[in-house]
C-alpha positions in Angstrom: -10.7 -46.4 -11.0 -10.2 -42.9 -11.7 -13.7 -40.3 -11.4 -15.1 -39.7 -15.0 -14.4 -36.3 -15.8 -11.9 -35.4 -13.3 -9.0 -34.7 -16.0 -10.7 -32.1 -17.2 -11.5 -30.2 -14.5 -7.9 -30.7 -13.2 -6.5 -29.4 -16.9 -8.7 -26.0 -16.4 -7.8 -25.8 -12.9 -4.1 -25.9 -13.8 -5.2 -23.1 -16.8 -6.3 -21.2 -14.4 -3.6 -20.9 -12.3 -1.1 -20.7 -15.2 -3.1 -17.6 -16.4 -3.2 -15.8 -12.6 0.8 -16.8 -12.4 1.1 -15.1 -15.7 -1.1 -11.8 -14.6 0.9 -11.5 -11.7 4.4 -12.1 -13.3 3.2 -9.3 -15.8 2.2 -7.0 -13.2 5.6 -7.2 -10.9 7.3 -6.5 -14.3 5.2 -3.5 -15.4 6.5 -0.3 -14.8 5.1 1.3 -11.7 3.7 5.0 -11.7 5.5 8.0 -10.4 5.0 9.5 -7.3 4.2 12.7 -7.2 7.1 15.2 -5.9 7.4 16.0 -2.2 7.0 19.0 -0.8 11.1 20.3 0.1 11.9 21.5 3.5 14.9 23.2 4.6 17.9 20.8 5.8 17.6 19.9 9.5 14.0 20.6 9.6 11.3 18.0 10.5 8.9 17.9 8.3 6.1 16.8 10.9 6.7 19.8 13.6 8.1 22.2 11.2 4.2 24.0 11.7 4.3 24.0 15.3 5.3 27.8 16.9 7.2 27.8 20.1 5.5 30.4 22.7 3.6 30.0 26.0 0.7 27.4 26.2 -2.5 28.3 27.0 -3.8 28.4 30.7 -5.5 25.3 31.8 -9.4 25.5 32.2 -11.0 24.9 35.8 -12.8 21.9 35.1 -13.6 21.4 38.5 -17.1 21.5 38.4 
């Protein structure tokens, strides 16, 4: 004997998902938004060290204390 009241909650759970498969599906096919540019560097030039200036290092503290 089936629970009284159990279709209906199974026909709105099955709404449910219908509508968040639908959301979804209409949010993978949505155009996405543009980046914004990138900032150009010169060719052969990496972009994370391209700040860094080659020279002598600083002298090491004493931190023998």
């Amino acid at each position: 004997m089936a629970h009284k009241g159990s279709t209906g909650a199974r026909r709105q759970r099955e709404r449910a998902l219908a509508e968040r498969r639908r959301e979804k599906l209409a949010r993978r096919t949505a155009p996405k938004e543009p980046r914004p540019p990138r900032e150009t560097t010169p060719d052969g030039v990496d972009p994370d060290i391209a700040h860094i200036v080659p020279g002598p290092q600083p002298a090491p503290s004493d931190e023998d204390d």
